[in-house]
N, CA, C and O of each residue as an XYZ file, in Angstrom:
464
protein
N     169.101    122.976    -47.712
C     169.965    121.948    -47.144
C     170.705    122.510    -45.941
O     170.580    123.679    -45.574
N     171.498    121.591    -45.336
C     172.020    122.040    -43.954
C     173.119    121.023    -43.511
O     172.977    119.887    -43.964
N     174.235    121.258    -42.667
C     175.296    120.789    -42.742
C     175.170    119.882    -41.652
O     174.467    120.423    -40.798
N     175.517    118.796    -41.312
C     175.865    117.964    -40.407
C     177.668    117.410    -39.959
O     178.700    117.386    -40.630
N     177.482    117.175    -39.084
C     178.792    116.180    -38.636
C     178.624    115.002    -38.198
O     178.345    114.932    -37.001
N     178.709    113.925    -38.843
C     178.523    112.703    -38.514
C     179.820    111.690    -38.236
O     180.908    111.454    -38.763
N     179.028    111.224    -37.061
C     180.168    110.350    -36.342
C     180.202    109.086    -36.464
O     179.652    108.573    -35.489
N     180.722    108.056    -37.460
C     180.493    106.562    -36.989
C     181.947    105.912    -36.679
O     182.995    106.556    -36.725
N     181.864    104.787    -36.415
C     182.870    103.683    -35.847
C     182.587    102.542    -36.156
O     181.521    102.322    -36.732
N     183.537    101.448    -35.827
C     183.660    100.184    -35.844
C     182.914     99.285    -35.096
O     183.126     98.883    -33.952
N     181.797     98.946    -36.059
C     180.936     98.129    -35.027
C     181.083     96.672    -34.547
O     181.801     95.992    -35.280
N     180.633     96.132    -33.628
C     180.727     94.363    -33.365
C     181.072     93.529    -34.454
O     181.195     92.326    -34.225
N     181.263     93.989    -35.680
C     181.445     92.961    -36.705
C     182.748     92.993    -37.176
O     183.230     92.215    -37.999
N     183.626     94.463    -36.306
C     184.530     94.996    -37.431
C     185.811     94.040    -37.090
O     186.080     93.666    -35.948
N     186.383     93.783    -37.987
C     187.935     92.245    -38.324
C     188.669     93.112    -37.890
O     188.545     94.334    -37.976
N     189.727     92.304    -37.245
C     190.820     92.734    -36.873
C     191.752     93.250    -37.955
O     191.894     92.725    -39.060
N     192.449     94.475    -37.460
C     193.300     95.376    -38.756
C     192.331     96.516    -38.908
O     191.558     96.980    -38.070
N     192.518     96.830    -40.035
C     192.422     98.186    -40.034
C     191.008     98.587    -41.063
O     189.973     97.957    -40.849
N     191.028     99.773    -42.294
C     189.757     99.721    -42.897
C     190.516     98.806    -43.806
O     189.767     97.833    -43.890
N     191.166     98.656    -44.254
C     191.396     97.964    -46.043
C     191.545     96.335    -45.427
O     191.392     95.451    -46.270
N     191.817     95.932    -44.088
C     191.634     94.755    -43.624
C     189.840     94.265    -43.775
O     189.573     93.152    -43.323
N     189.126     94.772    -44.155
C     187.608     94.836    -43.822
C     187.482     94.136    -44.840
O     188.340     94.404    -45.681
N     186.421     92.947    -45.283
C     185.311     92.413    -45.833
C     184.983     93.357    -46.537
O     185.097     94.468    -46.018
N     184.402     93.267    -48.122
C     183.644     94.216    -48.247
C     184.142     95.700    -48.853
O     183.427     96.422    -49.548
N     185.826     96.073    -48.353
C     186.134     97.298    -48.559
C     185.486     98.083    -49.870
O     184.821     99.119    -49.855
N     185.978     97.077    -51.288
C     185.724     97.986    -52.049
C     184.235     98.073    -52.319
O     183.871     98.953    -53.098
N     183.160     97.131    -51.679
C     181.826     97.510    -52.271
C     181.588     99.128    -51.426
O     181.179    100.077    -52.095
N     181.903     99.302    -49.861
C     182.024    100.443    -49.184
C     182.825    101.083    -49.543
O     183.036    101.790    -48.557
N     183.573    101.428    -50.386
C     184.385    102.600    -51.231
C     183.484    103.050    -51.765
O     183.036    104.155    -51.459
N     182.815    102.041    -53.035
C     181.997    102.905    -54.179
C     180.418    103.601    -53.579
O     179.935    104.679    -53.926
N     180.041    102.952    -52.936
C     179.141    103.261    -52.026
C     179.376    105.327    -51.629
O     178.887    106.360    -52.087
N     180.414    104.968    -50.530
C     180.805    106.278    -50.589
C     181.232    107.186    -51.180
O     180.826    108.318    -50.918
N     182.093    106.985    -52.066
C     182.450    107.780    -53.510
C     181.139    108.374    -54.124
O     181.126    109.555    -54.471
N     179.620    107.276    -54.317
C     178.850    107.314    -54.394
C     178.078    108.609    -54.277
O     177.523    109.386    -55.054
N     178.333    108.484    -52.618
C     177.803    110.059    -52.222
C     178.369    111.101    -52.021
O     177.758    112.164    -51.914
N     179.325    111.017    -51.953
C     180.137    112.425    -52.487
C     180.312    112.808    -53.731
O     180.447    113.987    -54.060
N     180.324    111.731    -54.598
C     179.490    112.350    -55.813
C     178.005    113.431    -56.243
O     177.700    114.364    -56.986
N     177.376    112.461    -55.110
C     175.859    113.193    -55.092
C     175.675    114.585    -54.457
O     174.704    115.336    -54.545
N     176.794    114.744    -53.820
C     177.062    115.861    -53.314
C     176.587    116.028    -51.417
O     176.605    116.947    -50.598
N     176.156    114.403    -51.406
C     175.898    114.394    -49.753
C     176.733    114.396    -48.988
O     176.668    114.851    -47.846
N     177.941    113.719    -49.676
C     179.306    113.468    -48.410
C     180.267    114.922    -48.985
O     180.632    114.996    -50.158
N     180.515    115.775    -48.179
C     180.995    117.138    -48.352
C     182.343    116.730    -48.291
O     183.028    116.771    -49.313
N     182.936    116.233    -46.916
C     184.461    115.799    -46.257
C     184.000    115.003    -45.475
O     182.991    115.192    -44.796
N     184.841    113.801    -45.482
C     185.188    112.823    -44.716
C     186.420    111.739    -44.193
O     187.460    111.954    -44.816
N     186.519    110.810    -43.360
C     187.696    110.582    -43.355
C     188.127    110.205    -41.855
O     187.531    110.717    -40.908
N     189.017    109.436    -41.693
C     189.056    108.561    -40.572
C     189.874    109.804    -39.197
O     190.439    110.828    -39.581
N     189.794    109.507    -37.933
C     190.031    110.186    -36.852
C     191.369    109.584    -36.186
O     191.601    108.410    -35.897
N     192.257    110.830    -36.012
C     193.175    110.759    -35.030
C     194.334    108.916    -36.060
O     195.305    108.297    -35.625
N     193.736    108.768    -37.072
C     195.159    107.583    -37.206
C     194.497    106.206    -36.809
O     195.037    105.102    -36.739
N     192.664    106.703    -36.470
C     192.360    105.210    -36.054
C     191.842    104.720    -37.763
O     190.613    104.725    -37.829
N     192.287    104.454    -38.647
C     192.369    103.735    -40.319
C     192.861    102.392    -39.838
O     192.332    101.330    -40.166
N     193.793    102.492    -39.125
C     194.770    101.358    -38.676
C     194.244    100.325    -37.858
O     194.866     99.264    -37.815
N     193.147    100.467    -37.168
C     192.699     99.783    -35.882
C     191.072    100.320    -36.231
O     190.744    100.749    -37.337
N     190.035    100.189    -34.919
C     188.854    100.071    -34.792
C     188.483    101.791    -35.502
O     188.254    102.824    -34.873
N     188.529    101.614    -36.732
C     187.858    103.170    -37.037
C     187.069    104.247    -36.367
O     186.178    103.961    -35.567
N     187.264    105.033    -36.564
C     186.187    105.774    -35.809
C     186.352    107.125    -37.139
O     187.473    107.629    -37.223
N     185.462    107.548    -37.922
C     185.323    108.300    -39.027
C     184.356    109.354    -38.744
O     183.319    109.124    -38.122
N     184.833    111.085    -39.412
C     183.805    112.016    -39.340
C     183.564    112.231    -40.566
O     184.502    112.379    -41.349
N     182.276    112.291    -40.977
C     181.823    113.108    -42.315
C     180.935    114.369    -42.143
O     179.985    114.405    -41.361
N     181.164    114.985    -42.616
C     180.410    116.226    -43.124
C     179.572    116.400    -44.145
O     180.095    116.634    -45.234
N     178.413    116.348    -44.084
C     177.208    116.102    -44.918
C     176.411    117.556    -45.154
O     176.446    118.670    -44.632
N     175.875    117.085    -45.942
C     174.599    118.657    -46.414
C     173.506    117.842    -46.942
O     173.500    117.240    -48.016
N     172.282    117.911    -45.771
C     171.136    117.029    -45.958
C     170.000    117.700    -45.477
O     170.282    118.801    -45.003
N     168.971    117.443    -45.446
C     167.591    118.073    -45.294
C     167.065    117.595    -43.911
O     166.093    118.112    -43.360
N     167.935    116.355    -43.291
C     167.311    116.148    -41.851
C     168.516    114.868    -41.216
O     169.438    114.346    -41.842
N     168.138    114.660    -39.928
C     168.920    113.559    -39.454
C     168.566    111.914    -40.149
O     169.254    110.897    -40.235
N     166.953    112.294    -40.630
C     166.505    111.313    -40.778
C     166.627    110.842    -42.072
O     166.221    109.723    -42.385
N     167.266    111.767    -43.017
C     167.969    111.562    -44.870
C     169.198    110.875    -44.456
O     169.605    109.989    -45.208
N     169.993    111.186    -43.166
C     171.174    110.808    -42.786
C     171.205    109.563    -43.041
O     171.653    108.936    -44.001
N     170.471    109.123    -41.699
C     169.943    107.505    -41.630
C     169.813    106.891    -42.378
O     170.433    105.838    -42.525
N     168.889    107.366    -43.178
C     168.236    106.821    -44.656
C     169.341    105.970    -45.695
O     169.523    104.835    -46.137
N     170.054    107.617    -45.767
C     171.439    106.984    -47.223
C     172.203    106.275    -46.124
O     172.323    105.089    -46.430
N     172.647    106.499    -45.204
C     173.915    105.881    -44.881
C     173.423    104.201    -44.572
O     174.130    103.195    -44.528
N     172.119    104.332    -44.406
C     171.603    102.421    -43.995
C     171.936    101.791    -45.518
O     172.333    100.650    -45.279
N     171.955    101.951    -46.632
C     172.662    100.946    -47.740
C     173.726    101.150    -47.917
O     174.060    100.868    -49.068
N     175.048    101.803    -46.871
C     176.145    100.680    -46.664
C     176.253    100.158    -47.248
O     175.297    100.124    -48.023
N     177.453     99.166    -47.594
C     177.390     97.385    -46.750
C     178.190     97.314    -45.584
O     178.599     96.219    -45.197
N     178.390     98.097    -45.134
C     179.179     97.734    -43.661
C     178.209     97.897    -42.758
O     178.329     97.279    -41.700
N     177.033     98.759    -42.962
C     176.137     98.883    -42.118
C     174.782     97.462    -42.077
O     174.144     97.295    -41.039
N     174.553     96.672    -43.185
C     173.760     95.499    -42.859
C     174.441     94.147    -42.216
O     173.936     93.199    -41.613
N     176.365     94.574    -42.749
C     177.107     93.439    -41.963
C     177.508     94.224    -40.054
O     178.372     93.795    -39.289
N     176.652     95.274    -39.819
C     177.828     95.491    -38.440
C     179.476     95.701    -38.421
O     180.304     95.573    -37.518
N     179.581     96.068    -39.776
C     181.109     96.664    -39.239
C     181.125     98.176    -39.173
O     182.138     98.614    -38.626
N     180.414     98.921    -39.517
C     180.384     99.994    -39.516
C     178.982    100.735    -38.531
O     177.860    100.416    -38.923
N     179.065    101.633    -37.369
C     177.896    102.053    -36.943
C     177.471    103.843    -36.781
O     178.167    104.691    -36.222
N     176.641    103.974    -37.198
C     176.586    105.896    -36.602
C     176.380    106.131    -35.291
O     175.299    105.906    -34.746
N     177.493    106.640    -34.641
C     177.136    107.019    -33.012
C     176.963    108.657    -32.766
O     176.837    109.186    -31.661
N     176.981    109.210    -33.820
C     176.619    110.834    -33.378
C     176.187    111.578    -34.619
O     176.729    111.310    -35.692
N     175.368    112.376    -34.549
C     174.803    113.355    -35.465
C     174.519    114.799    -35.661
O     173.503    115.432    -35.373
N     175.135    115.016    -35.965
C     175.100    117.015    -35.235
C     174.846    117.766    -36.081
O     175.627    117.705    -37.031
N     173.968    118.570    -36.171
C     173.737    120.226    -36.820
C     174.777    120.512    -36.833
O     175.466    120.220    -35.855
N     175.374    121.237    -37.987
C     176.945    122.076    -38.000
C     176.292    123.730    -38.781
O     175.394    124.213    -39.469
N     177.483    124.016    -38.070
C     176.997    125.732    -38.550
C     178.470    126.406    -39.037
O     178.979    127.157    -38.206
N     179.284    126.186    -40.448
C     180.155    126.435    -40.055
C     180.317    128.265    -40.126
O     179.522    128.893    -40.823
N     181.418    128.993    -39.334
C     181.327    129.830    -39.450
C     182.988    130.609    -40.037
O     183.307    131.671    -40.573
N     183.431    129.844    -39.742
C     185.682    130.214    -40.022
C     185.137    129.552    -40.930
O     184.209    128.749    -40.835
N     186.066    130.085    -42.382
C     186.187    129.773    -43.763
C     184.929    129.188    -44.456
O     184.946    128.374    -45.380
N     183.805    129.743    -43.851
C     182.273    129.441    -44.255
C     182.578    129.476    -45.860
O     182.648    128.471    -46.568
N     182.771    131.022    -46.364
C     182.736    131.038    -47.894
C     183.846    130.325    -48.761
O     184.143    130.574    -49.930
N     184.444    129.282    -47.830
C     185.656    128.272    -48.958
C     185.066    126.979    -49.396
O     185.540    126.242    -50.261
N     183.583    126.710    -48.454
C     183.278    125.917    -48.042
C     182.455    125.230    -49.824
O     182.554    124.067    -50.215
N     181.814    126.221    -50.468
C     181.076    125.963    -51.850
C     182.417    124.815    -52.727
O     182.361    123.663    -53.158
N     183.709    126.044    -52.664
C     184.246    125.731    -53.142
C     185.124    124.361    -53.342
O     185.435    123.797    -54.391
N     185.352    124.093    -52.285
C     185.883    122.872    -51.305
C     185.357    121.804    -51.572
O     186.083    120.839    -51.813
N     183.634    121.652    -51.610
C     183.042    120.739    -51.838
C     182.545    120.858    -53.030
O     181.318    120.766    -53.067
N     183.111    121.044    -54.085
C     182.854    121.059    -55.798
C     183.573    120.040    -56.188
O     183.334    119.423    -57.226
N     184.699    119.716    -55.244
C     185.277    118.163    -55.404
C     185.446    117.703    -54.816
O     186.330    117.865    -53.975
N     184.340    116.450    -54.956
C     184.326    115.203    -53.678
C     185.497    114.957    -53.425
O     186.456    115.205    -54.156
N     185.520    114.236    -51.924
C     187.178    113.363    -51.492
C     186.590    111.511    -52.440
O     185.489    111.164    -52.867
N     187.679    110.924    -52.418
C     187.343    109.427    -53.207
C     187.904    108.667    -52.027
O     188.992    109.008    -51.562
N     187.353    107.851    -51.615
C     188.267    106.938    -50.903
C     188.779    105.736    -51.653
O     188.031    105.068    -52.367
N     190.345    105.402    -51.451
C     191.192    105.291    -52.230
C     192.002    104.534    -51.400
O     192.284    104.919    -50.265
N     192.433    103.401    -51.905
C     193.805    102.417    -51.460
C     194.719    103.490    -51.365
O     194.741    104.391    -52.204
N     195.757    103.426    -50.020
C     196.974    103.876    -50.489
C     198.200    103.074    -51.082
O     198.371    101.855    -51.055
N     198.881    103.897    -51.537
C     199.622    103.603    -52.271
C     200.965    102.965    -51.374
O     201.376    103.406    -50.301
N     201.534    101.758    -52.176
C     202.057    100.967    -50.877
C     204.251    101.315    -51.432
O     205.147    100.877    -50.710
């Protein structure tokens, strides 16, 4: 396996507000929980404070190609409605705190309502 950084955002479909404003949220929670269970989604999680507005999210994956990427992340549901899109895909190599890294990802992140 091999590490990626994946980049998606808010596609043409995405509602005004934020992620928990979205259509759909909790079927795309379990979805993702999903795979960080499976051990595909390593870390992930929204950029710079955009949760609030047009998302833009990085995950960190451990997959066998760009094209496993594609694969899992196309059954979504934000991805057959257009609210969600992948705009970048990168080989990652990490090398700072490489050996925390097993450890780190022995427990998935959950995505999770916050608490109001």
């Amino acid at each position: 396996m091999s590490y990626f950084a994946v980049v998606r955002e808010a596609g043409p479909a995405w509602a005004a507000g934020g992620i928990y404003d979205q259509p759909a949220v909790e079927g795309h929670a379990t979805f993702m929980n999903a795979l960080a269970d499976d051990g595909f989604i390593l870390f992930g999680g929204p950029l710079a404070g955009s949760e609030q507005g047009r998302v833009r999210v990085l995950l960190v994956v451990d997959a066998d190609s760009e094209a496993e990427i594609h694969r899992r992340l196309a059954d979504d549901p934000w991805v057959s409605t257009s609210q969600l899109v992948t705009v970048g895909i990168e080989a990652w190599k990490p090398l700072v705190g490489a050996e925390r890294l097993a450890t780190a990802a022995s427990e998935p992140p959950r995505l999770r309502r916050p608490e109001v």
